[in-house]
C-alpha positions in Angstrom: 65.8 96.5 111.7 69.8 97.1 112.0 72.2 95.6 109.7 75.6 95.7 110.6 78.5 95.8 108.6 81.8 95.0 108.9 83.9 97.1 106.5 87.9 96.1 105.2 89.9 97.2 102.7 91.4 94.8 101.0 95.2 93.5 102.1 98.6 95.1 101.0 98.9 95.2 97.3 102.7 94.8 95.1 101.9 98.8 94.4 100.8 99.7 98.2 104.6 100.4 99.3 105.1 103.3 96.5 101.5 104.2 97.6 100.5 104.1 93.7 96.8 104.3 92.5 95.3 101.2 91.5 91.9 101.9 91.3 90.0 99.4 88.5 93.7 98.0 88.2 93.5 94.1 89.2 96.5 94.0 91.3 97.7 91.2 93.7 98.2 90.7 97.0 101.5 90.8 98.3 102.7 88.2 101.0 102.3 91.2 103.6 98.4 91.2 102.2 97.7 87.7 101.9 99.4 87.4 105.9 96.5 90.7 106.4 94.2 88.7 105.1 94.5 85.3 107.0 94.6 87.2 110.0 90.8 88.9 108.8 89.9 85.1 108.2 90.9 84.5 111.8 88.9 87.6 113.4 85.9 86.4 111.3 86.5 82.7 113.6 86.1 84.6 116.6 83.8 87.1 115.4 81.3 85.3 113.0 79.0 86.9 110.1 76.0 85.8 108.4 77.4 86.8 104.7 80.5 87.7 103.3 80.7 90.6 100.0 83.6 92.0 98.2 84.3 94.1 95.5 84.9 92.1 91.9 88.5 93.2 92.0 90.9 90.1 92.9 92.3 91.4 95.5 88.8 92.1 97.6 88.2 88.5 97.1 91.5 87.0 97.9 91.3 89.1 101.0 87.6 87.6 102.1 89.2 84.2 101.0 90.5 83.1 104.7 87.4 84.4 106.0 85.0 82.8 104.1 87.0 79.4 104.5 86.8 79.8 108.3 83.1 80.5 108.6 82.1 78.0 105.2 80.7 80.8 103.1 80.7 81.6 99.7 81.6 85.3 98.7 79.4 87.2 97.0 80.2 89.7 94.3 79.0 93.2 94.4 79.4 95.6 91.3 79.5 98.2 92.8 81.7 98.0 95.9 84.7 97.9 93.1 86.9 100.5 93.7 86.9 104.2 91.8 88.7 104.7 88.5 91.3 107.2 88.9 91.9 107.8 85.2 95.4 109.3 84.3 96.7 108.2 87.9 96.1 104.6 87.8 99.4 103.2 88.5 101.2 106.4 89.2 101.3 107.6 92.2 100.3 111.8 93.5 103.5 112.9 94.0 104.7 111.9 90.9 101.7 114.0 89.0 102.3 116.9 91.0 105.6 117.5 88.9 104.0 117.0 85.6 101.1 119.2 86.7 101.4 121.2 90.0 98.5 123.0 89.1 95.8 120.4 89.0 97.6 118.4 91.8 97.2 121.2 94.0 93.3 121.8 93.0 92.9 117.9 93.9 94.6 118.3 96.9 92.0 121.2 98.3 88.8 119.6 96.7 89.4 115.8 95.8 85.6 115.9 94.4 85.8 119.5 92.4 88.8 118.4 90.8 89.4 114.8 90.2 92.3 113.6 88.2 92.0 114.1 84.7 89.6 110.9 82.7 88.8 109.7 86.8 85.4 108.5 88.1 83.1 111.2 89.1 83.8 110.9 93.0 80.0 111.8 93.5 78.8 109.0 91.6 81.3 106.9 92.7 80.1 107.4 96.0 76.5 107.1 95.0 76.7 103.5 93.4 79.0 102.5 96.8 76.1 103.8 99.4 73.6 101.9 97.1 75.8 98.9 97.1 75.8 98.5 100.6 72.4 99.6 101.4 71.4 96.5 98.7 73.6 94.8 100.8 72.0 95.4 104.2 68.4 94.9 102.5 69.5 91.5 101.8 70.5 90.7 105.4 67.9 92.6 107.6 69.5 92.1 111.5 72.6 90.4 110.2 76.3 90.6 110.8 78.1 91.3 107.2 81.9 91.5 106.8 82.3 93.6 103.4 85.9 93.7 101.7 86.4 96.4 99.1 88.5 99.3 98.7 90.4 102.7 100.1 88.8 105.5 98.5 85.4 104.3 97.6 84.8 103.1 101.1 85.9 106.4 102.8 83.4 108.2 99.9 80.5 106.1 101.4 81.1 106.5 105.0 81.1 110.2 104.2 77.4 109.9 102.1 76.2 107.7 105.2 77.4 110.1 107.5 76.3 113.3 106.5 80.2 114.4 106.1 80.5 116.8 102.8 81.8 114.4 100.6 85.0 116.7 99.4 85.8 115.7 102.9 87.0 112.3 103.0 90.6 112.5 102.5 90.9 115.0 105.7 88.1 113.0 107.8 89.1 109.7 106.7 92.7 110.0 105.6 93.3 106.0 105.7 91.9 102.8 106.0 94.2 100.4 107.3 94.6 97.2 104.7 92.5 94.4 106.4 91.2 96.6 109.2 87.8 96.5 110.4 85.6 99.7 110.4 81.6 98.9 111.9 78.6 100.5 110.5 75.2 99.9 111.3 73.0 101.0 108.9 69.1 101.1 109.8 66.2 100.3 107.0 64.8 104.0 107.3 68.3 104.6 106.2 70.6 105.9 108.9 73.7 105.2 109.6 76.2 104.7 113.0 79.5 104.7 112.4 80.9 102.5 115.7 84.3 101.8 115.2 87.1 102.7 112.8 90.2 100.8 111.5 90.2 98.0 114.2 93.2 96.2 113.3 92.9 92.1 113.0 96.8 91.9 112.5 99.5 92.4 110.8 99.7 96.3 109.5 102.0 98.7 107.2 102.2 101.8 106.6 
């Protein structure tokens, strides 16, 4: 049995233009990402699922919002799709930690998993409770359609796990995902996955 999964990142946030981590940060939408995300609410019209998930952070849900009012679902909350801590980062943005610490910046830069920002997730076990958040997810909707909002770097961690990709890989394989793009995974109950499209836009996009 296949379930297939509709993956977006949430819509622009007000800390997307200076490209500043937010990680567990609960940070709004701007206009830009609530536009994004009425535009996913009219892809899922056209292209309807059986269940709608998101992360726990506001702005997954405000991004599934549209889509769950064109289709008449209810959202529900995952845990573990939320997206990874980024410790001393959060708010701050690379570039801006390379000058206080050039050293460690660079070491992030060449292994992202190694060396993770000082007091961050564990990238590993982020990406270990993400995979297990979506393969609960597909258990739950055996031969279904699933659109599943959640977030940049967790999402491009999983794909990696699913795919068999070294995980220290994910900023070079995956080096965005587009806010309110859709990315389609089928993952199969003996547990592999099919990665069959990547950042299909729905509308509107920034960089």
């Amino acid at each position: 049995m296949t379930t297939t999964l509709l993956l977006a990142r949430h819509g622009q946030t007000v800390w997307h233009a200076e490209n500043r981590y937010a990680g567990v940060s609960d940070i709004a939408l701007t206009d830009a990402g609530r536009a994004q995300a009425e535009a996913l609410g009219r892809w899922a019209a056209a292209h309807p699922v059986d269940a709608v998930w998101t992360s726990p952070l506001s702005r997954a849900a405000a991004t599934a919002e549209p889509a769950c009012r064109a289709l008449g679902l209810t959202a529900h909350r995952e845990p573990g799709l939320r997206e990874c801590d980024f410790g001393v980062l959060e708010g701050r943005t690379l570039a801006e930690f390379a000058a206080e610490d050039p050293r460690r910046a660079a070491a992030f830069r060449a292994d992202p998993v190694a060396h993770p920002f000082p007091r961050a997730e564990d990238p590993t076990r982020a990406a270990a409770r993400g995979t297990a958040a979506l393969r609960r997810i597909a258990s739950a909707h055996p031969g279904g359609r699933v659109l599943v909002v959640a977030h940049n770097t967790l999402l491009r961690l999983v794909l990696c796990t699913l795919l068999s990709i070294p995980v220290r890989e994910y900023r070079r394989v995956f080096p965005r995902l587009r806010n309110a793009a859709v990315s389609e995974l089928r993952l199969e109950r003996a547990g592999s996955a099919a990665l069959l499209s990547l950042n299909v836009p729905c509308g509107p996009d920034l960089p």
